[in-house]
C-alpha positions in Angstrom: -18.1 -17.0 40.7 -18.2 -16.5 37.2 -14.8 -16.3 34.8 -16.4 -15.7 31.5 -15.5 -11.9 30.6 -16.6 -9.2 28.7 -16.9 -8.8 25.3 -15.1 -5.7 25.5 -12.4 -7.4 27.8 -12.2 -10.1 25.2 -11.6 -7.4 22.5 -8.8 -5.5 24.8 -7.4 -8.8 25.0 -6.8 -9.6 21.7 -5.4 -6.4 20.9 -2.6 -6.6 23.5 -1.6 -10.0 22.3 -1.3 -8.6 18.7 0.7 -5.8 20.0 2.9 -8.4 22.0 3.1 -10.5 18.8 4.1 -7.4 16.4 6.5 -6.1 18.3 8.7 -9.3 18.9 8.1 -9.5 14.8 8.5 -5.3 13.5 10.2 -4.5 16.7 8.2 -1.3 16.9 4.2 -1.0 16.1 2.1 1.6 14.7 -2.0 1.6 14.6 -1.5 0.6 10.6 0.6 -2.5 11.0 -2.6 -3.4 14.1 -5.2 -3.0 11.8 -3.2 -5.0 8.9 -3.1 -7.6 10.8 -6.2 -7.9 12.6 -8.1 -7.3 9.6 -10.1 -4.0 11.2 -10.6 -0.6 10.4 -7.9 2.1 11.4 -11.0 4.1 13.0 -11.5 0.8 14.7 -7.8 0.5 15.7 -8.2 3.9 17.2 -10.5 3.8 19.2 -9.5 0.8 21.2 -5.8 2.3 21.2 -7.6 5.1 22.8 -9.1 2.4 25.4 -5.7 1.2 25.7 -3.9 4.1 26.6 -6.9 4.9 29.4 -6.6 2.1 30.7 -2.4 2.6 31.2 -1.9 -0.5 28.6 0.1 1.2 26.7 1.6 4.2 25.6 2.1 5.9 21.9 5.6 8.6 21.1 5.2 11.5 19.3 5.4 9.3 15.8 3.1 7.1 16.7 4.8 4.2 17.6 3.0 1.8 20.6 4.5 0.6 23.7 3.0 -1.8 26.1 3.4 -0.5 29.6 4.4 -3.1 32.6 0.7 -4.3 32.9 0.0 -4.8 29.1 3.0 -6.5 28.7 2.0 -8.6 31.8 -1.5 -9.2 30.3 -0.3 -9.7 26.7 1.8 -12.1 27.6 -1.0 -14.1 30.0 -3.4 -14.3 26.8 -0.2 -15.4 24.9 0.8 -17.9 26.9 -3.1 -19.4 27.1 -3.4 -19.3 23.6 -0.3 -20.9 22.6 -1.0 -23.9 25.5 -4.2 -24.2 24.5 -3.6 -24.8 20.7 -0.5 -27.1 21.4 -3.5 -29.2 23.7 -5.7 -29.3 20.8 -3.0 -30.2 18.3 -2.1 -32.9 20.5 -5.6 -34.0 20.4 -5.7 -34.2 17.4 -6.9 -31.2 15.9 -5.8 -29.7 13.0 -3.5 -26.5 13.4 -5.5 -24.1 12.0 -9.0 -24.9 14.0 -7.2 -25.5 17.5 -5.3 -21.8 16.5 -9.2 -20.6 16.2 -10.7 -22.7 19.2 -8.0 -21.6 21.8 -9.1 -17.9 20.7 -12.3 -18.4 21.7 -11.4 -20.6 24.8 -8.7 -18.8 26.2 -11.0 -15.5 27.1 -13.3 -17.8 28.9 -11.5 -20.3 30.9 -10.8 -20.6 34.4 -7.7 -20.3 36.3 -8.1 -23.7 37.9 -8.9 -24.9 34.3 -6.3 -23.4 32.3 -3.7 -24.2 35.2 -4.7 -28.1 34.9 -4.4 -28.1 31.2 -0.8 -26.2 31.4 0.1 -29.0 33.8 -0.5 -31.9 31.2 1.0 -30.5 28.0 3.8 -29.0 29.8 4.8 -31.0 32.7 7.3 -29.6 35.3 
């Protein structure tokens, strides 16, 4: 069985985290404050709102303010908490902040359950 995922689910991921991450910072998140901080187009940021809100990941009021829904909260905070294990591991190897921040992006799409659940084990002990 294969974990790695799809570009495209790799892209959906991200953007759910960075919702999840602007709204415990702004408190409420338009399309402008996503593509601020992600550095993309607000075309771009559209369009994968748009995906978003198909897939029931979030929904958007009247002034265009973004909500994550039960799920994309649920999912957000999955990625989250992968990325945020994974980087303390690396840091804890030794590598520098900014490169494990980098690394456990690109690792935390990709990695098992069994994998990621082993990892979580030895940096965060029950």
């Amino acid at each position: 069985m294969s974990y790695i995922k799809h570009k495209a689910d790799e892209s959906l991921e991200d953007y759910l985290e960075t919702i999840l991450l602007l709204q415990k910072r702004l408190g409420q998140v338009r399309s402008i404050d996503i593509a601020n901080e992600m550095n993309f187009s607000k075309p771009s940021v559209s369009v994968a709102m748009k995906n978003l809100r198909e897939k029931a990941y979030i929904t958007t009021s009247d002034n265009g303010f973004i909500t994550l829904t039960e799920d994309g909260r649920k999912r957000a905070e999955s990625v989250l908490e992968r990325h945020t294990i994974l980087s303390d591991w690396l840091i804890s190897l030794g590598v520098s902040r900014q490169t494990a921040l980098e690394d456990a992006c690109r690792v935390e799409h990709d990695l098992s359950e069994e994998s990621f659940n082993a990892i979580k084990r030895a940096v965060r002990p029950s």
